[in-house]
C-alpha positions in Angstrom: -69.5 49.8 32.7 -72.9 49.5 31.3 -73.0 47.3 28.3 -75.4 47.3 25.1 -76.9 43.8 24.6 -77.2 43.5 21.0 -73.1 45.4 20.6 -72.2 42.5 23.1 -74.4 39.9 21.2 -72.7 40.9 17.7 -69.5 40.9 19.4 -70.0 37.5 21.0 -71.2 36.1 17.4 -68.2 37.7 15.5 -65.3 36.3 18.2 -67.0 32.8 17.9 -66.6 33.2 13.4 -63.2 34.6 14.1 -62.0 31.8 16.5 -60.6 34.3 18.8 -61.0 32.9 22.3 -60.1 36.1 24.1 -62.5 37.9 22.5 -65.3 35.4 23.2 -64.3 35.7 27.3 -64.0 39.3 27.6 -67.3 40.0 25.8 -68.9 37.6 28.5 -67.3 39.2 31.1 -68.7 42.4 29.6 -72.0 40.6 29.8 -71.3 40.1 33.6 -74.9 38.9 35.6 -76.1 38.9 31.9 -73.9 35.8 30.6 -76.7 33.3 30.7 -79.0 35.9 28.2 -76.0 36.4 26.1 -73.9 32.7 25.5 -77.1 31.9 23.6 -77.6 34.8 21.5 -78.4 33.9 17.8 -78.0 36.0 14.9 -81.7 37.0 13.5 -80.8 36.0 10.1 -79.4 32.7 10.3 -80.2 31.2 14.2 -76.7 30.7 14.2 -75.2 31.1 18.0 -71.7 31.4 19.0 -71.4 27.8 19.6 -73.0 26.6 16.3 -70.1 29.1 14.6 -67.3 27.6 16.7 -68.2 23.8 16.0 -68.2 24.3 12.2 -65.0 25.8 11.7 -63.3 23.4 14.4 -62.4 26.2 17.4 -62.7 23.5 20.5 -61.2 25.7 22.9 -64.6 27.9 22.2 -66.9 25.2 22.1 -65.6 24.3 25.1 -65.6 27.3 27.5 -69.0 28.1 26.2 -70.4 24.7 27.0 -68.6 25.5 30.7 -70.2 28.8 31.0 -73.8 27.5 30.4 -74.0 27.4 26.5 -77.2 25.0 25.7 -75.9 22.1 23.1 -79.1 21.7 21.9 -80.3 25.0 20.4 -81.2 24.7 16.9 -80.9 27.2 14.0 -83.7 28.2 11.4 -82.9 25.4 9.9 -83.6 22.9 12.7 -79.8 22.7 12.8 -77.5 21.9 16.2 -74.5 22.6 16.8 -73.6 18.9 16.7 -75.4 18.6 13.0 -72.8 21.7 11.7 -69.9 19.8 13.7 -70.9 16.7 12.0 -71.2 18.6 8.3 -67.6 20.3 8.4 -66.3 16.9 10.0 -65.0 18.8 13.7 -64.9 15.7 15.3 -62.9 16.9 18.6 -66.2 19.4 18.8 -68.6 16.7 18.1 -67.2 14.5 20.7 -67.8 17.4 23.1 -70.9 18.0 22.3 -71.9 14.3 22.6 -70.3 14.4 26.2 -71.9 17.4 26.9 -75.0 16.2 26.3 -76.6 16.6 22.7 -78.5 14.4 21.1 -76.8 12.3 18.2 -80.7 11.4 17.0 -82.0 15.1 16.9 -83.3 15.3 13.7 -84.3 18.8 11.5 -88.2 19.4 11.2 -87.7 20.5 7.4 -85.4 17.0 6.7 -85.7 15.1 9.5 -81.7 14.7 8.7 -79.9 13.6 12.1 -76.1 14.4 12.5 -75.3 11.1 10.9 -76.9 12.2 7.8 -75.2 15.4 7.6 -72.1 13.9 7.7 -72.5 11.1 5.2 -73.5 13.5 2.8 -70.6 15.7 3.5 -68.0 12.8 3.1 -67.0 14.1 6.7 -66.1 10.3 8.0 -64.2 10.9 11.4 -67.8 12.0 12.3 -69.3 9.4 10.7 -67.2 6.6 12.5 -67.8 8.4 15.9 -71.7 8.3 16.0 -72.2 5.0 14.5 -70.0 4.1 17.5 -72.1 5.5 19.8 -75.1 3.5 18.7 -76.6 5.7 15.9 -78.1 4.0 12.8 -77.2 4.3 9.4 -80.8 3.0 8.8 -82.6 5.7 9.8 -84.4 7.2 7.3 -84.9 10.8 6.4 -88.1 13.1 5.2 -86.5 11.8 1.5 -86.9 8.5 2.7 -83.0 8.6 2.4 -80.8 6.1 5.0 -77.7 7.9 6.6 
């Protein structure tokens, strides 16, 4: 079957806003020697990839077979945004934690804000997330571009 990359790309990026796991492995499979080109595909609007979709709206079982396929944690969205600063914002701490043991970077911080994770979740009330990277080490005196602490 010979697959069109930006079909599988859209497809990919709608599974991930639907939470609909099946979907999300059989347009990978689709993808076939592909996969690696495709588990990072952003949308051209927002930056947004299938894993910063997943870890907003909470779908775990996403965030984690794209991490196991190769999915790159530390991708960042027009907005300087990764997946672990949306996870933080909608307070998805079961995705944040697997992030965090996938490797991203609690400390990443956006060019335009210089907000880290910890900021974005302070100002979205989202406190599971607070808690959790505070516990890891993370500052709540770090300050922003605002010259605002976390």
């Amino acid at each position: 079957m010979s697959f069109d990359a930006p079909f599988l790309r859209q497809s990919l990026l709608d599974a991930a806003v639907e939470g609909d796991l099946d979907a999300v492995v059989h347009t990978l499979d689709e993808g076939g020697a592909s996969i690696a080109n495709l588990i990072d595909s952003v949308d051209a609007a927002t930056g947004l990839t299938a894993l910063h979709h997943s870890c907003m709206r909470g779908f775990v079982e996403i965030v984690c077979y794209l991490v196991r396929h190769g999915a790159a944690v530390g991708i960042c969205d027009h907005e300087g945004e990764t997946a672990l600063h949306l996870a933080a914002q909608y307070d998805q701490v079961e995705a944040a934690k697997l992030l965090v043991s996938c490797g991203a970077n609690i400390q990443h911080a956006t060019i335009a804000t210089g907000d880290t994770p910890l900021h974005y979740a302070c100002r979205a009330g989202a406190i599971q997330v607070a808690v959790f990277l505070v516990s890891l080490g993370q500052s709540v005196h770090d300050l922003n571009v605002s010259r605002v602490f976390a």
